[in-house]
N, C-alpha and C positions, 0 to 999 in steps of 0.2 A: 605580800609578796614584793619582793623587789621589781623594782620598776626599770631597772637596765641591766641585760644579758651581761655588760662587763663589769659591775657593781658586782650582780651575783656570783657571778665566776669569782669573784676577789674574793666574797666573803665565804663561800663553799671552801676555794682551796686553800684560805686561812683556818678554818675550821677542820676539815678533813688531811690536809697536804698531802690531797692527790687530786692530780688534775683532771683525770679520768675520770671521778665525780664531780665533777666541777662543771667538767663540758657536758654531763648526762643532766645535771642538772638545768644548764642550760636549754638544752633539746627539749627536754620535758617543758621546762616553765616558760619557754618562748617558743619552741615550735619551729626548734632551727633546724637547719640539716647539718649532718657531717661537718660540711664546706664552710659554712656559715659560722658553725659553732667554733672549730678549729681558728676562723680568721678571728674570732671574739679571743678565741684563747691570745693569738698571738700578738693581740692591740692591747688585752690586761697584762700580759706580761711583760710588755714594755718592747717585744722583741721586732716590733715594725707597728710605722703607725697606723696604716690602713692597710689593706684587703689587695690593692693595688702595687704598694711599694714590694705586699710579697711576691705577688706575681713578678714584678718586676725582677726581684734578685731570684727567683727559681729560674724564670726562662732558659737564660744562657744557660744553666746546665742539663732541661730538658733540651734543650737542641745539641747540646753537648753527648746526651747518652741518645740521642735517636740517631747521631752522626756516628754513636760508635758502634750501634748495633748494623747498621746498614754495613759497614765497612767489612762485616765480614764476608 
């Protein structure tokens, strides 16, 4: 077994090219959640480097849709 959750995710969704098995395969083979596996997805794909920098660009527009839901 592969020994890092982002290794495997790389080499499932080279293999399969679906990422939806890729993160299943994570869950199963490390025992990650949703959250976890989702922040793994998005550190192999290059699309943020940590867990943190995504929180950080979601925020503004969770306060963005709880400011617009309020507003009615």
């Amino acid at each position: 077994m592969t020994a890092n959750p982002r290794k495997l995710f790389r080499e499932v969704l080279g293999d399969t090219k679906r990422p939806l098995e890729a993160i299943k395969a994570e869950r199963e083979g490390f025992g990650l959640s949703v959250d976890e596996a989702m922040a793994v997805c998005l550190e192999a794909t290059g699309r943020v480097s940590t867990l943190s920098e995504q929180q950080a660009k979601l925020g503004p527009l969770l306060r963005l849709g709880s400011f617009a839901r309020n507003a009615d």
